[in-house]
C-alpha positions in Angstrom: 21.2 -49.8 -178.4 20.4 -46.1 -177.9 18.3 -44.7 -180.8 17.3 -41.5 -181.6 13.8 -39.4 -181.0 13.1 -40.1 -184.7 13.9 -43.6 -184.8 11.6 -44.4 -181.8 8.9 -42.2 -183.2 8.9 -43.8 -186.4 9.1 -47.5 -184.8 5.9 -46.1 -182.5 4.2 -44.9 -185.4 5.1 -48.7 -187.4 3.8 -50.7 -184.2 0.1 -48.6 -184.1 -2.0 -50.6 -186.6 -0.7 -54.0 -185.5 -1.3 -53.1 -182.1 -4.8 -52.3 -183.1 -5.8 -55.6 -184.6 -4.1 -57.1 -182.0 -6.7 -55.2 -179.9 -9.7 -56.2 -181.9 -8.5 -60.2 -181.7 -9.1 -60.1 -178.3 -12.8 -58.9 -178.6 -13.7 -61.7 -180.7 -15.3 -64.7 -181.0 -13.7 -67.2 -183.1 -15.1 -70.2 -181.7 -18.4 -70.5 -183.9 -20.2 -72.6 -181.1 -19.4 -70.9 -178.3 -22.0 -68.1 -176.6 -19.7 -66.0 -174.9 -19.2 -62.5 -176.1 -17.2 -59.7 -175.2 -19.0 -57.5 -172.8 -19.4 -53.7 -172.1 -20.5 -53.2 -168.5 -21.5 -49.7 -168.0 -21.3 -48.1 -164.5 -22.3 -45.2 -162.6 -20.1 -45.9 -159.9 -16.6 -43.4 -159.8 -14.3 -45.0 -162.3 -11.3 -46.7 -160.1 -8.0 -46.9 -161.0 -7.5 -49.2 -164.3 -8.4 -53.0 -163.7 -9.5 -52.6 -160.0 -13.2 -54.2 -159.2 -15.2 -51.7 -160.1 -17.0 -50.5 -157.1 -21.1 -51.5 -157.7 -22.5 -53.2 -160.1 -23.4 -52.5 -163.9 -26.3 -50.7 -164.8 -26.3 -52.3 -168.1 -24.3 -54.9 -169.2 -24.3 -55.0 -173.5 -23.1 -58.3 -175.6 -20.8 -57.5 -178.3 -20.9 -59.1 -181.8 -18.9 -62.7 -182.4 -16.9 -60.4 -184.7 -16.8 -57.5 -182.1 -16.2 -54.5 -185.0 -13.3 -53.5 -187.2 -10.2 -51.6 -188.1 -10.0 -48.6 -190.1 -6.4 -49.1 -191.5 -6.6 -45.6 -193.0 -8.0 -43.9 -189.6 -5.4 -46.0 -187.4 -9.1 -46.8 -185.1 -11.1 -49.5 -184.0 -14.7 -49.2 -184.3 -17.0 -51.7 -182.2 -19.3 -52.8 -184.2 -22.8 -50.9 -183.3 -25.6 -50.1 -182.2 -25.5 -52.4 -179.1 -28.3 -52.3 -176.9 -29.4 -54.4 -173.7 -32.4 -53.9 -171.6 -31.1 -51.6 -168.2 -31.6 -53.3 -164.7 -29.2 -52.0 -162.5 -30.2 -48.2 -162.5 -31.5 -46.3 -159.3 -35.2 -47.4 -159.0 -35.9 -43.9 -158.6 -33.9 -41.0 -160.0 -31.8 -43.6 -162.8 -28.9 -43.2 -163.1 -26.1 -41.1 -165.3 -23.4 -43.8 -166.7 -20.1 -42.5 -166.4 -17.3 -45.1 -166.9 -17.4 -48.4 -169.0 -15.9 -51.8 -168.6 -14.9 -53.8 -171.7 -14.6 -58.0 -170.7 -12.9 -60.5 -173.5 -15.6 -63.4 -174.2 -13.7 -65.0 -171.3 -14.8 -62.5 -168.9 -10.9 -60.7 -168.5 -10.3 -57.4 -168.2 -9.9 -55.6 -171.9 -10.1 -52.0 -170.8 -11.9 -49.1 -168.9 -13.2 -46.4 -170.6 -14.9 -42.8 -170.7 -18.5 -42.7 -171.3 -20.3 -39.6 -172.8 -23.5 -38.0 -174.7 -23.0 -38.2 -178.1 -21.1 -35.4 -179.4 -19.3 -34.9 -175.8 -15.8 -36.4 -176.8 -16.0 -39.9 -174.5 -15.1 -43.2 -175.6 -18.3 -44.6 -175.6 -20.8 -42.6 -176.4 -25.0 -42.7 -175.8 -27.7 -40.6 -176.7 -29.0 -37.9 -175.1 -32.2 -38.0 -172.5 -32.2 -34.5 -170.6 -30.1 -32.0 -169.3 -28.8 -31.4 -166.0 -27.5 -27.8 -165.4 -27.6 -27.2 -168.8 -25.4 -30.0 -169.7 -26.8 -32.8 -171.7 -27.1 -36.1 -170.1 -27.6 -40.1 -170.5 -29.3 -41.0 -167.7 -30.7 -44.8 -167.4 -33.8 -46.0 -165.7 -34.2 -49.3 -165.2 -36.9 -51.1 -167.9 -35.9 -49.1 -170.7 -33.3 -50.3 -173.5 -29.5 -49.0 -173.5 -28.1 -48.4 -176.6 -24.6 -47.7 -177.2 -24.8 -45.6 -180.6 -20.8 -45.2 -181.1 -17.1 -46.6 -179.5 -14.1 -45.6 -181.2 -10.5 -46.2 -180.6 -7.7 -44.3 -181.9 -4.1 -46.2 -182.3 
């Protein structure tokens, strides 16, 4: 079958909000007795190409919630459900370090997604709030002992 541009826009547009709470199903934890949660490792390490190991080791690793967030129906976006926050132990002893990629795991440790991390207010996918600046941009950076907390993660369908 050959369709038109308007018929496959309109059957993209259809298959957003189910693809979104299909999204979301994966984050969760059904399983009332089970520990496991979905996982946001956050890394300071250049961001590989999608899925590939990720080249060092977290300087944070957060635990979602068993519900992991919510769709917006209305906004066609998933919001994780936040603040999250985990006490950092991977950053440089000395300087800390700057998070610039995240890695989302299902609660059975697979590979969910990779995504942008930013200040809040800079645009990224996960956003944190703002320690310094560093050439007059505003920064994140982590040093190890102190609490992470992930203030806002929003995807758009």
């Amino acid at each position: 079958m050959d369709i038109s541009p308007a018929h496959e826009a309109a059957r993209i547009e259809a298959s957003r909000l189910p693809a979104l709470h299909a999204s979301l199903a994966l984050l969760q934890q059904t399983d009332p007795e089970a520990v496991t949660r979905a996982t946001i490792e956050i890394y300071g390490t250049t961001r590989p190409p999608a899925g590939d190991p990720p080249g060092g080791s977290p300087i944070v690793t957060l635990e979602m919630t068993a519900a992991a967030g919510t769709v917006n129906d209305s906004l066609l976006e998933l919001r994780l459900a936040t603040p999250l926050d985990a006490m950092i132990t991977g950053a440089d002893e000395n300087t800390g370090t700057i998070p610039i990629w995240a890695r989302i795991n299902t609660p059975d440790g697979s590979w969910w997604s990779d995504v942008s991390v930013t200040v809040e207010g800079e645009g990224g996918e996960l956003e944190m709030p703002q320690t310094g600046t560093e050439n007059g941009s505003p920064v994140a950076r982590l040093f190890n002992g102190a609490t992470a907390l992930l203030s806002s993660a929003i995807f758009r369908g």
